[in-house]
Legacy VTK file of the C-alpha trace (Angstrom):
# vtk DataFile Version 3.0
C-alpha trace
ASCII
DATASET POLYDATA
POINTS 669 float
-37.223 15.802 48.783
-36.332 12.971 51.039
-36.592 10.558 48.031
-34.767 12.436 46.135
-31.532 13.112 48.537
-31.642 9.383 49.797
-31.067 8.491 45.809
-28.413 10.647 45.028
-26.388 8.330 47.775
-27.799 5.397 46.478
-25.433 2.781 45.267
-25.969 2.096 41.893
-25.203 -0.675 39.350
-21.986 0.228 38.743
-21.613 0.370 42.311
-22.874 -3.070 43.458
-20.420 -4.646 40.326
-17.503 -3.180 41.586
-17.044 -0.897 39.114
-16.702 3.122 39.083
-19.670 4.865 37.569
-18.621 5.822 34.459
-21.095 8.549 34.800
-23.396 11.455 36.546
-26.132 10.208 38.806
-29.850 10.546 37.478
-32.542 11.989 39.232
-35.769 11.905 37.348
-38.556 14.188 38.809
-41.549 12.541 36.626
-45.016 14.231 36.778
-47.260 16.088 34.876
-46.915 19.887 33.857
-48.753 21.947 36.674
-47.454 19.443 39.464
-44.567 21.549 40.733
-42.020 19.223 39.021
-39.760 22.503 38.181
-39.819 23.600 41.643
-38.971 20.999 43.218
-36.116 20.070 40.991
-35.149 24.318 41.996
-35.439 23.799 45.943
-33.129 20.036 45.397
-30.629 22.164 43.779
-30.752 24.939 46.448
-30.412 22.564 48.671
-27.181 20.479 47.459
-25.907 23.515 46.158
-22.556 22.934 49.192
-21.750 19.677 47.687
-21.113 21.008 44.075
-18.872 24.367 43.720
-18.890 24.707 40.547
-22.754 25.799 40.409
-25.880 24.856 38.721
-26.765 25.116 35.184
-30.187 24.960 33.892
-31.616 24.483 30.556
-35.107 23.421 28.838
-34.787 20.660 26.289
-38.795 21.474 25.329
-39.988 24.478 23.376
-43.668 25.671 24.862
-45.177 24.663 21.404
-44.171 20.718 22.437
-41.300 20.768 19.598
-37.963 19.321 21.288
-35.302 22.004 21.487
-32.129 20.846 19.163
-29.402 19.628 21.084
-26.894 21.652 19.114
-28.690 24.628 20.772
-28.658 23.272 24.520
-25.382 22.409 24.500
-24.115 26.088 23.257
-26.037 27.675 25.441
-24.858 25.380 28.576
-20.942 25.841 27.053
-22.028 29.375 27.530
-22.979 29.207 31.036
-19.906 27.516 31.646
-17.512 30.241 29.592
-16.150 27.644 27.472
-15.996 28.080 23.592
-18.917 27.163 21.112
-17.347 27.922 18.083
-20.083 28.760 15.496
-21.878 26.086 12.770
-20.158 23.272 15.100
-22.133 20.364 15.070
-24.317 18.911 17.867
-21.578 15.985 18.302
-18.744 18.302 18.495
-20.588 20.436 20.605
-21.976 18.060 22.818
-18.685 16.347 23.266
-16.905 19.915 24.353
-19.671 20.031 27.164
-18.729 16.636 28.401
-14.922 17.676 28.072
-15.712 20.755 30.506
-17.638 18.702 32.981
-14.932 16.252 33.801
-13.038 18.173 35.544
-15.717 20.360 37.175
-18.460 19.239 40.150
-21.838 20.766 39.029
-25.554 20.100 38.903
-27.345 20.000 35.775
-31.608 20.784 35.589
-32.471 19.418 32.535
-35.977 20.992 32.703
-38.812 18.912 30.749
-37.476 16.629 28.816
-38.668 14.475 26.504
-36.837 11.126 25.502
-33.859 9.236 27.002
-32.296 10.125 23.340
-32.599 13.838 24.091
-30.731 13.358 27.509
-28.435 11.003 27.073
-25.772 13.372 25.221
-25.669 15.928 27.424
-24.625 13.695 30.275
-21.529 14.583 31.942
-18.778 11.341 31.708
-18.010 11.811 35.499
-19.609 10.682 38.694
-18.559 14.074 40.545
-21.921 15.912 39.043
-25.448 15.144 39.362
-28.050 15.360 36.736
-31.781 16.458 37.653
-34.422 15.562 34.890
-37.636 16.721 35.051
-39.900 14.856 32.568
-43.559 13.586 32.451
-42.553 10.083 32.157
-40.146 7.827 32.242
-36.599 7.660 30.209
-36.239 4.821 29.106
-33.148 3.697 28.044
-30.644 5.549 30.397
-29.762 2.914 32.807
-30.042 2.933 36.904
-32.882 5.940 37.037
-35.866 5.347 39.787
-38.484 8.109 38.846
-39.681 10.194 41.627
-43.203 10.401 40.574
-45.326 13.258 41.619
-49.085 13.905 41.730
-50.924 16.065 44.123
-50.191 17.909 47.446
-50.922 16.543 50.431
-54.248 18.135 52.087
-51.983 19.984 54.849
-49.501 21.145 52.481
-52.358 22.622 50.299
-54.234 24.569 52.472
-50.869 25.914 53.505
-50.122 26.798 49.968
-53.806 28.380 49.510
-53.164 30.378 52.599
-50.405 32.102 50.457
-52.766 33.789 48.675
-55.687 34.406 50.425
-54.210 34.728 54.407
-55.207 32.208 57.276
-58.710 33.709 58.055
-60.859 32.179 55.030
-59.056 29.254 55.558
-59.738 28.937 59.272
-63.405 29.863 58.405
-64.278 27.342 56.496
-61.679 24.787 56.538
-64.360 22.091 54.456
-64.629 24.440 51.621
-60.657 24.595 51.234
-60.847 20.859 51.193
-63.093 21.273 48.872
-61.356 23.484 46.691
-58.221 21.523 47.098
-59.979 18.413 45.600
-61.513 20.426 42.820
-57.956 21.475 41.584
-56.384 17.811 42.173
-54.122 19.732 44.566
-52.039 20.635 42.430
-49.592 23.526 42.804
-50.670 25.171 39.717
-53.897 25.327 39.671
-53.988 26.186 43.235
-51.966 29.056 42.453
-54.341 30.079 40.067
-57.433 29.902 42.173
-55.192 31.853 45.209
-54.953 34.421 43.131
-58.224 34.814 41.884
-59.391 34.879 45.478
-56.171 37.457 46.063
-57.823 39.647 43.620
-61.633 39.127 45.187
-61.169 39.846 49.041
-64.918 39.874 49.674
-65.476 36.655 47.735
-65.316 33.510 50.228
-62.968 29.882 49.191
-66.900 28.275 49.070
-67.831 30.465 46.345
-65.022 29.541 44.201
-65.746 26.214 45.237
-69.104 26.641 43.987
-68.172 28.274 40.767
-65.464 25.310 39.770
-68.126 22.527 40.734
-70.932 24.402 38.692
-68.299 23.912 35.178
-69.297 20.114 36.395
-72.994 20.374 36.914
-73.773 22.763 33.639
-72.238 19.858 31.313
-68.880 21.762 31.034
-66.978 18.535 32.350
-66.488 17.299 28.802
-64.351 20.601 27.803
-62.931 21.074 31.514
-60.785 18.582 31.437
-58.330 18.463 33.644
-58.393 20.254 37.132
-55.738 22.593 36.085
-57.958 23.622 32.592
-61.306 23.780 34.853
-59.657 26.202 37.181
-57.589 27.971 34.061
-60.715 28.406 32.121
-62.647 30.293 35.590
-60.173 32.753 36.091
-60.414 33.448 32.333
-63.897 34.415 32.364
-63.705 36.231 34.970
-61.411 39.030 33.257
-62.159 41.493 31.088
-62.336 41.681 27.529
-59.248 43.471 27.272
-57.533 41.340 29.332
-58.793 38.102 28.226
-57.044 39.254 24.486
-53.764 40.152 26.082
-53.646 36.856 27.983
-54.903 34.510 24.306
-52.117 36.727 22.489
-49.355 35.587 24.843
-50.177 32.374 23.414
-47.724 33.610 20.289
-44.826 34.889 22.553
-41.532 33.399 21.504
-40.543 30.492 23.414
-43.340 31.980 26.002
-41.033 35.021 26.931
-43.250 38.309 27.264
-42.097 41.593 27.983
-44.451 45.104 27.868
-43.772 45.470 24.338
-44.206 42.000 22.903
-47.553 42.388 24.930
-48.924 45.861 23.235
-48.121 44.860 20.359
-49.775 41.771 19.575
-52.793 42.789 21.738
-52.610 46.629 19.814
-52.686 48.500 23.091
-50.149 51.193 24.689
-46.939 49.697 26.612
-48.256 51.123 30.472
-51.172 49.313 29.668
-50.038 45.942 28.617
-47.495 46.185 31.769
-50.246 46.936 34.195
-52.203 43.818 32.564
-49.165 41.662 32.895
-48.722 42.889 36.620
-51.985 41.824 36.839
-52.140 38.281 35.901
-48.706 37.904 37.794
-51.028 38.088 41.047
-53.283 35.794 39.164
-51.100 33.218 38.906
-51.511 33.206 35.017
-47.394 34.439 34.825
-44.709 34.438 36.083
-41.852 37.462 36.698
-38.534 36.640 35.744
-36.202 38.016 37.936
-34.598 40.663 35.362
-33.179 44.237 35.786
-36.042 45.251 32.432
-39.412 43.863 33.364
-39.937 40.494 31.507
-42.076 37.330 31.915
-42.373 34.096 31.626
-45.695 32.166 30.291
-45.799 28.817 32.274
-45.484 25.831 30.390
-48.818 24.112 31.352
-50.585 26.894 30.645
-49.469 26.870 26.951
-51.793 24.474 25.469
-54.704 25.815 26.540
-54.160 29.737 25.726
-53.892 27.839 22.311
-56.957 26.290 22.545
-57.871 29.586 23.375
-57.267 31.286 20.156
-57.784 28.412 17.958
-61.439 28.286 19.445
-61.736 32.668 19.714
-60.065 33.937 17.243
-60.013 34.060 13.471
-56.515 33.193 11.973
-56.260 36.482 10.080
-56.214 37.929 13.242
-53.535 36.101 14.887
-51.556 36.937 11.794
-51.516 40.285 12.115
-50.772 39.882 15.964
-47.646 37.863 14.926
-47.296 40.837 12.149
-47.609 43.431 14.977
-45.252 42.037 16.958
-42.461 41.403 14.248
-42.608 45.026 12.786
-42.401 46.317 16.808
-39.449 44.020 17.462
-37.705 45.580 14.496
-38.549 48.814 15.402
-36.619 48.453 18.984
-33.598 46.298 17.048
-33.508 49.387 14.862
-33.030 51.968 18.051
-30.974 48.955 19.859
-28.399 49.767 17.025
-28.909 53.638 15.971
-28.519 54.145 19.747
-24.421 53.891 19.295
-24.270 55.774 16.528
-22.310 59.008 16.697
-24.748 62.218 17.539
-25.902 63.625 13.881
-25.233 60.525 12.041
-28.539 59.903 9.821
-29.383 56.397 12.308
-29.725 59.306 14.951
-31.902 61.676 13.565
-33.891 58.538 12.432
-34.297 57.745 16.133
-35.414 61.201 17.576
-38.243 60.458 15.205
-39.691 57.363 17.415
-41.997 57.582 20.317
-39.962 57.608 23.408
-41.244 54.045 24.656
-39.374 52.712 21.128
-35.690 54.791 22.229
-33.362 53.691 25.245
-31.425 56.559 26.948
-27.873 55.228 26.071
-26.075 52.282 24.772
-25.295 50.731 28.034
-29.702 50.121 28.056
-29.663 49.536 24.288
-27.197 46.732 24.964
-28.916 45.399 28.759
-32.229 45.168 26.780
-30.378 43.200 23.775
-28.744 41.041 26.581
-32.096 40.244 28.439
-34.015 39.729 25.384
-31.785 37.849 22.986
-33.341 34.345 23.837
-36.577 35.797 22.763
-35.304 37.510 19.884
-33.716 34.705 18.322
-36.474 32.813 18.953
-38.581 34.998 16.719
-36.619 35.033 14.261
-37.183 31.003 14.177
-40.852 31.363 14.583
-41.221 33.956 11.872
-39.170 31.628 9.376
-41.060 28.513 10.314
-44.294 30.689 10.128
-43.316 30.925 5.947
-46.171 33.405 5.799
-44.427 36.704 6.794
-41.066 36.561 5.251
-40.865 39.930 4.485
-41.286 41.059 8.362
-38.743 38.059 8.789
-35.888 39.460 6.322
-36.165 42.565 8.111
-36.397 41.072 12.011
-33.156 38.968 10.922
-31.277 41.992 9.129
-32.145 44.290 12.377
-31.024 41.687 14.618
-27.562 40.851 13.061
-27.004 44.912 12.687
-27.909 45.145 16.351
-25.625 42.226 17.258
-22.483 43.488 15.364
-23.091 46.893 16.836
-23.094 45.893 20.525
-21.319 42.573 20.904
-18.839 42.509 17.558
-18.888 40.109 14.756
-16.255 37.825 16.541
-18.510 37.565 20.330
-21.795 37.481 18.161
-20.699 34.996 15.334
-22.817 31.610 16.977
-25.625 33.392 16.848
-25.148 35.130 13.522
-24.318 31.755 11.754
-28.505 30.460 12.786
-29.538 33.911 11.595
-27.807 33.497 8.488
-29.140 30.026 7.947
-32.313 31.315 9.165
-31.615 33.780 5.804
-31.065 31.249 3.576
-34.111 29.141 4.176
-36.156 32.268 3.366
-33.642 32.972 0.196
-34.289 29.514 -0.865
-37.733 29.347 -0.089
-38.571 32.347 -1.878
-36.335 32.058 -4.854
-34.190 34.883 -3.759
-30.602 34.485 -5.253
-29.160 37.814 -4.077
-30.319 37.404 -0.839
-29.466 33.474 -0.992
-25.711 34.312 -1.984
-25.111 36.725 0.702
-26.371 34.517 3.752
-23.919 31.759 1.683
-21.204 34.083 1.755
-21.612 34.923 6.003
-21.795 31.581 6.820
-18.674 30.561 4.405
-16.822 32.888 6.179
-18.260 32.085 9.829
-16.724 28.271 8.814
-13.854 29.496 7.241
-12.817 31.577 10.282
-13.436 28.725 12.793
-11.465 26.597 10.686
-14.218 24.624 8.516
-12.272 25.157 5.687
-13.669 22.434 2.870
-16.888 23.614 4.343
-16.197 26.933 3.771
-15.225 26.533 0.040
-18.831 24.556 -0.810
-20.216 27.414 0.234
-18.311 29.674 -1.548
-19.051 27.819 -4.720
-22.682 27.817 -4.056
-22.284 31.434 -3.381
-20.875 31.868 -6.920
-23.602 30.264 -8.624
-26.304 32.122 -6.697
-24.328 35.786 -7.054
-24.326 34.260 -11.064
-28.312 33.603 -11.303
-29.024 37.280 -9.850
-26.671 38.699 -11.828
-25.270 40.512 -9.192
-21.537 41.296 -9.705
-20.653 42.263 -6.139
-21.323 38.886 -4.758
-19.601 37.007 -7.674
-16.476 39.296 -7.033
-16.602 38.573 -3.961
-17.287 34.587 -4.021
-14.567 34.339 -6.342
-11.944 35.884 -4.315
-13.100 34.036 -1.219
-12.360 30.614 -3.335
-9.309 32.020 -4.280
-8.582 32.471 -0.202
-10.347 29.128 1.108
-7.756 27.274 -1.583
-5.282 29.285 -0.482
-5.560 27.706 3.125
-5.585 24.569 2.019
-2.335 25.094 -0.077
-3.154 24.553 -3.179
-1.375 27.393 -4.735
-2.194 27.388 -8.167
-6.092 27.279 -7.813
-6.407 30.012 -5.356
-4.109 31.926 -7.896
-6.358 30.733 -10.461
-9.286 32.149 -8.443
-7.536 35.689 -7.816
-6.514 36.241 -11.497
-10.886 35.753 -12.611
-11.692 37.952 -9.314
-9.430 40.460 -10.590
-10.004 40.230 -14.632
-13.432 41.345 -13.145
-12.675 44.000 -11.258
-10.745 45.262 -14.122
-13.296 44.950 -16.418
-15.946 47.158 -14.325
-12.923 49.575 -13.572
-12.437 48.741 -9.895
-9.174 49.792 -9.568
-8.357 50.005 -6.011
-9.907 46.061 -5.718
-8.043 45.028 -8.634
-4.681 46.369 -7.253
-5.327 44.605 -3.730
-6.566 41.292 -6.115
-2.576 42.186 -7.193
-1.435 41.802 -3.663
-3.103 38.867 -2.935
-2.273 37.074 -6.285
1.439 38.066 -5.107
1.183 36.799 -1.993
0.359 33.281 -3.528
3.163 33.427 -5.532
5.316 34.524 -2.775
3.850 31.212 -0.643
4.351 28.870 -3.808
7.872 30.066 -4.184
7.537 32.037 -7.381
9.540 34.686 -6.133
9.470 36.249 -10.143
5.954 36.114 -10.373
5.086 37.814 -6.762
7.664 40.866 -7.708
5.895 41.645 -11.072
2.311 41.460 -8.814
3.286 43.580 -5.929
4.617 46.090 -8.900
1.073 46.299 -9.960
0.013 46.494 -6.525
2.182 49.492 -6.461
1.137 50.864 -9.122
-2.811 50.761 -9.062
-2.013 52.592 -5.648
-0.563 55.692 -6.808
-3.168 55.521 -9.460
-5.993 55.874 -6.760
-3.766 58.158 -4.554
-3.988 56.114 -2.014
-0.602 56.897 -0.290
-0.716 54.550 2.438
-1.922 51.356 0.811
0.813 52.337 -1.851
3.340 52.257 1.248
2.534 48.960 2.410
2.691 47.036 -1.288
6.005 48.727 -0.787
7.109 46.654 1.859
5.700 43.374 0.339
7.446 44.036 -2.138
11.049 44.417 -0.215
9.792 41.468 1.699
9.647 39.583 -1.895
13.028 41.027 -2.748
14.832 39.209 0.488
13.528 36.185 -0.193
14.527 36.208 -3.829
18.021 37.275 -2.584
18.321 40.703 -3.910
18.759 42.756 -0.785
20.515 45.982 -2.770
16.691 46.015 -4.694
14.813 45.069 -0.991
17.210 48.285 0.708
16.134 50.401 -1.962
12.360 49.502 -1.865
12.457 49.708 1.905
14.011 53.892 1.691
11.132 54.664 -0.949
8.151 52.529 0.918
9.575 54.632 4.252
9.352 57.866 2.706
5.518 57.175 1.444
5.137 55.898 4.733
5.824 58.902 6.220
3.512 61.267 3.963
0.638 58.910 4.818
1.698 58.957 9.057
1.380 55.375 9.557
3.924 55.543 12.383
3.552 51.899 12.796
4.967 51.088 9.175
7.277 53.757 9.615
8.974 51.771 12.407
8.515 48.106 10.599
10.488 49.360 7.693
13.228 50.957 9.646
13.528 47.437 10.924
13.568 46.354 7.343
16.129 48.337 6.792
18.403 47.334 9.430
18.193 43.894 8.923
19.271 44.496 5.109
22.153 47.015 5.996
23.316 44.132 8.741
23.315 41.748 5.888
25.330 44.139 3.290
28.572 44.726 6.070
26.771 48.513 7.702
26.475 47.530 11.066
26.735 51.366 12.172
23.545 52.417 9.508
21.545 49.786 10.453
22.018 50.108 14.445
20.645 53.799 13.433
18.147 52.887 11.910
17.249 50.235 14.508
16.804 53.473 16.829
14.690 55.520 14.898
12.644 52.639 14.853
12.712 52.207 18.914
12.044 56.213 19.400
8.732 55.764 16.701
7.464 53.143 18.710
7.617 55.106 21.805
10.710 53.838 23.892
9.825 50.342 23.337
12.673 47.873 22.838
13.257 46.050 19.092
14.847 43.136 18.359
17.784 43.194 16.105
18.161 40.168 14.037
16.991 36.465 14.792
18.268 33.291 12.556
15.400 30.966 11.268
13.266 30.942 7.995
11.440 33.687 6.343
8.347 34.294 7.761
5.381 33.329 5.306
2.876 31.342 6.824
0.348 29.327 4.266
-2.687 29.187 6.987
-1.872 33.161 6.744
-5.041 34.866 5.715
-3.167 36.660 2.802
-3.886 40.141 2.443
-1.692 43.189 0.898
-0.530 44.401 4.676
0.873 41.313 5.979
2.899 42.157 8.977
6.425 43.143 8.852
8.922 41.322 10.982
12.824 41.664 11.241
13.757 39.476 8.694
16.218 36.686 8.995
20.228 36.241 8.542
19.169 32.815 6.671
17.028 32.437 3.913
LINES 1 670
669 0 1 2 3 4 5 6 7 8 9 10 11 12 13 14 15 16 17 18 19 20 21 22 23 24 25 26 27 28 29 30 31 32 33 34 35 36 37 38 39 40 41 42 43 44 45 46 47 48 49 50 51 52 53 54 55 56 57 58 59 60 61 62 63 64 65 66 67 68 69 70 71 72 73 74 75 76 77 78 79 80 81 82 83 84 85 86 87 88 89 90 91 92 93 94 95 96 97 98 99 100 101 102 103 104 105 106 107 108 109 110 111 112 113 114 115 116 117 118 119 120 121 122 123 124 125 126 127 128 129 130 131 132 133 134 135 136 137 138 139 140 141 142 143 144 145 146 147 148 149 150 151 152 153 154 155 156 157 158 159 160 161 162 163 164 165 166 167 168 169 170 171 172 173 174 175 176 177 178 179 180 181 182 183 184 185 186 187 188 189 190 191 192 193 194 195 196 197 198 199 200 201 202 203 204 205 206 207 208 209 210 211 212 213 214 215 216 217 218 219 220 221 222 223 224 225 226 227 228 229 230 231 232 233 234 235 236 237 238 239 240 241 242 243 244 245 246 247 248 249 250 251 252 253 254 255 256 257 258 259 260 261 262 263 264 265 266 267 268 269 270 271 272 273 274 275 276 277 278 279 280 281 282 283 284 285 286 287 288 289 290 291 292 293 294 295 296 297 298 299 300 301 302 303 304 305 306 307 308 309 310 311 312 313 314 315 316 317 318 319 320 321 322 323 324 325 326 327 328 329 330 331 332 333 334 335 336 337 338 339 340 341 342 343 344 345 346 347 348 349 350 351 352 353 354 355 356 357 358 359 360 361 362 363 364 365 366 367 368 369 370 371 372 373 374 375 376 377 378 379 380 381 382 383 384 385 386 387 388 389 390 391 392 393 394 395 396 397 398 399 400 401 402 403 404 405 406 407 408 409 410 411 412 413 414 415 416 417 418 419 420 421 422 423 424 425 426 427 428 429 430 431 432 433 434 435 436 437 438 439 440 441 442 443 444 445 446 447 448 449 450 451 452 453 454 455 456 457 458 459 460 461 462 463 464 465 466 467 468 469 470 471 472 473 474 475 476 477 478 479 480 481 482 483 484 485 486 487 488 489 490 491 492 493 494 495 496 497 498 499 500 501 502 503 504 505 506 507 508 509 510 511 512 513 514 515 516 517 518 519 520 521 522 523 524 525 526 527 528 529 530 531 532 533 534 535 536 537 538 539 540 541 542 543 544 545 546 547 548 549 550 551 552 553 554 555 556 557 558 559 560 561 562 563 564 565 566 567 568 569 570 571 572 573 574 575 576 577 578 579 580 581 582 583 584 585 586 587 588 589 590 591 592 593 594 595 596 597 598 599 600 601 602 603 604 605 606 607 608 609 610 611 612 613 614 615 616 617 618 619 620 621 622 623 624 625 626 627 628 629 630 631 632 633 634 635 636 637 638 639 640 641 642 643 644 645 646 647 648 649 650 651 652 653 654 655 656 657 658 659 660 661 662 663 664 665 666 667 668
């Protein structure tokens, strides 16, 4: 800790040259996993917490399985930590480069927890010396400039027995203080696998520190040293044996956690036994030293890194693979099970999705939404990380397509499509690997379509169309007429916010020659409003009137009053710009009166507005001041403005729809 506090006020290069550090100081906490590298990098940052307001964020740039973690994913979730927007499908430049952006101007310290390579660091460094940067990493990093690793290996004998004592309380120390020695050196004094044997002696009060001494140095004698390994595996592999059969399954089977995060649950079900079991067990090897609690309103756990590799061995060596499978299988159809009561949980009483869930077991139902949505909020790490290990897995795709289509349903329920979209756009990619992988072109259209519109809404718009087109072809090969409706309106839109007016008209009139065709009425007439609209954009005033007319009049075909109200006012809105405002006054008194049969209030008081702006511009100042305050009582007392010079409203980047906001239209056209 010295070492480390004494660098951080270190001059550095930069320093010594004369110039001003163009960025963060480095501190690289190098040493292998099971050396207390994390911890030590926790108690520095408690410690220089004072010196940098803005707080701490932490992240892991390693997955337990050894696979680095993408940097598009650390950066969103460290813009998340910091509030600041992660728009969804941005790319790992953009997104790294809005992190940097939001630590310039803020002083914070940043644990990035076993990393792997320099290259994996280096863009996530802030561009300002006011933070500091912690690395914790087995080796060196190599290519970021003016680091000095802080390189750690054992305890020190004092600060071992100390850390023994922990566990097993001063007297069987002070007994035999040569056999803690002892034991120290048999672990390599390091924090981990002293933990490990503290709690196995925790757990054995009547068992003295030379007996485990013993034990560990027998693994030696019997010829075991050759699959011991290292200290930490020799004293892993004793408290193994020494649990039950039971126990020894549950702890191989958290070997296929996601990301190693555990809760009761994920434990019964890959092990197959009941939930108060599997938290008892869990509890258990918490004492052991074998987990770790994460601090959590829901009881959760963490699987320690160094551990990781050899509760693989574990199951590589003990198990047979078809068993594993059906662990992971287990596990998937239980996590779908709770995503399913996660979302029928805010479903109105009586609703089908609630008599569904009075049908679990009570361990599978939460007693309101506000639990539904803490447990969704806990485990969300872990349940996106399933979802990726499922997919990768390629062997359960089934249990996948339903884990991903609970999941997104949960999401949306609890969070809303707009909060949830960065993680629905991986689920939906996550979709379309299956779709492609197993030749699924229904499936493959309809994760094409989500993530066109995911791009299209933050903006992605060229992206967006691909997609769209893509989405055709696939909605094409399964013949499924929804989804090629549906593309082909959305190319219709996507080239409508680029501007190109005649191909997103194009696109509109073969969207709606479908829906005509298969009798769609109420689609074809809003196909009418949108073709319209393009029109109306392009300056075709002729052309929009004769659309919103068929608008109109697929409406009062369907009976739809309301959506027959509102084509109503397009239309007048149509009718001012192409300067007949006798027609648009007209249009505005019969859209008004269906207005008011369908009680839309709100459109009752935009077309009064109408009105009064037209009556202003035909020389009735007295009607339209009227009219002005019938629209000012609908709205509830609420002041409206009479009318403002400028250009119509009609804004290209518009999403065009048939109930485009009315506004008090303008003196000048």
């Amino acid at each position: 800790m010295k070492e480390l506090r004494s660098d951080i006020e270190r001059a550095g290069l930069d320093t010594l040259s004369g110039r001003k550090a163009p960025r963060a100081r480095v501190l690289l906490i190098a040493g292998r996993p099971g050396t207390g590298r994390t911890a030590l990098a926790e108690e520095l940052l408690l410690q220089v917490a004072d010196r940098y307001p803005d707080g701490a964020l932490r992240t892991r740039l390693t997955a337990p399985d050894g696979t680095p973690v993408p940097t598009e994913r650390v950066a969103r979730d460290l813009l998340n930590a910091l509030g600041l927007p992660a728009p969804a499908g941005e790319s790992a430049d953009d997104l790294t480069e809005r992190l940097r952006e939001g630590l310039s101007v803020r002083r914070v310290v940043l644990l990035l927890d076993d990393a792997g390579t320099a290259e994996h660091v280096d863009p996530l460094l802030p561009n300002t010396p006011d933070c500091l940067v912690v690395a914790v990493a087995e080796g060196p990093l190599t290519g970021i400039p003016d680091v000095r690793p802080c390189t750690l290996g054992g305890l020190d004998t004092k600060s071992a027995l100390e850390f023994l004592t922990r566990h097993t309380g001063s007297v069987r120390i002070t007994c035999d203080p040569r056999s803690a020695e002892s034991l120290i050196e048999l672990c390599g004094a390091e924090p981990a696998a002293l933990e490990i044997a503290g709690g196995w002696l925790a757990r054995r009060p009547k068992e003295s520190v030379a007996d485990l001494a013993r034990q560990l140095h027998a693994q030696d004698d019997d010829g075991a040293a050759g699959t011991a390994g290292t200290a930490l595996a020799r004293t892993f592999r004793h408290s193994y044996a020494s649990l039950a059969g039971p126990a020894a399954r549950i702890l191989r089977y958290l070997s296929l956690a996601p990301e190693g995060y555990v809760d009761p649950h994920t434990a019964s079900a890959l092990a197959g036994c009941s939930v108060s079991a599997a938290r008892t067990t869990l509890d258990d090897f918490v004492t052991l030293g074998l987990v770790h609690a994460v601090d959590s309103r829901l009881p959760q756990y963490e699987v320690p890194g160094c551990l990781m590799p050899l509760l693989r061995g574990l199951t590589e060596t003990l198990d047979r693979p078809a068993e594993l499978q059906l662990a992971r299988a287990r596990m998937l159809e239980r996590t779908v099970r709770l995503l399913t009561s996660c979302r029928a949980v805010t479903e109105p009483d009586g609703t089908p999705a609630r008599k569904k869930l009075a049908g679990l077991p009570s361990a599978l139902r939460f007693p309101d939404p506000a639990a539904a949505a803490e447990w969704l909020r806990v485990r969300q790490p872990a349940l996106l990380a399933a979802a990726r290990l499922a997919v990768a897995d390629g062997e359960l795709d089934t249990l996948a397509r339903r884990l991903m289509s609970a999941l997104v349903r949960a999401l949306v329920a609890h969070r809303g499509t707009e909060a949830a979209a960065p993680e629905l756009y991986g689920i939906h990619r996550l979709v379309l690997d299956v779709a492609e992988r197993r030749n699924l072109p229904r499936e493959k259209a309809a994760a094409l379509l989500n993530l066109a519109d995911l791009d299209a809404e933050t903006g992605r718009t060229h992206e967006a169309l691909a997609r769209y087109r893509a989405a055709l072809d696939a909605g094409r090969a399964a013949q499924d007429p929804y989804a090629t409706g549906r593309a082909m309106e959305s190319v219709g839109g996507a080239h409508q916010e680029l501007g190109d007016w005649q191909r997103a008209a194009d696109w509109y009139g073969r969207a709606l020659a479908q829906r005509l065709t298969r009798g769609e009425r109420s689609d074809a007439a809003r196909l009418h409003g949108r073709i319209a609209t393009v029109h109306t954009y392009a300056g075709r005033y002729g052309e929009a009137l004769r659309g919103w007319r068929s608008a109109v009049a697929g409406y009062r075909k369907e009976g739809d009053v309301a959506a027959q109200a509102r084509a109503l006012s397009e239309l007048a809105r149509v009718q001012e710009y192409a300067g007949r405002p006798e027609e648009s006054l007209h249009t505005c008194q019969e859209a008004v009166e269906w207005a008011r049969q369908a009680r839309d209030v709100r459109l009752q008081a935009a077309l009064q507005l109408r009105l009064a702006d037209t009556l202003e511009r035909l020389g009735d100042p007295a009607a339209a001041k009227l009219h002005r305050g019938a629209a000012e009582r609908m709205l509830g007392g609420e002041p409206v403005p009479g009318p403002v010079g400028g250009a119509p409203d009609v804004n290209p980047s518009e999403q065009a729809t048939n109930t485009c906001e009315i506004r008090s239209a303008s003196s000048e056209e």
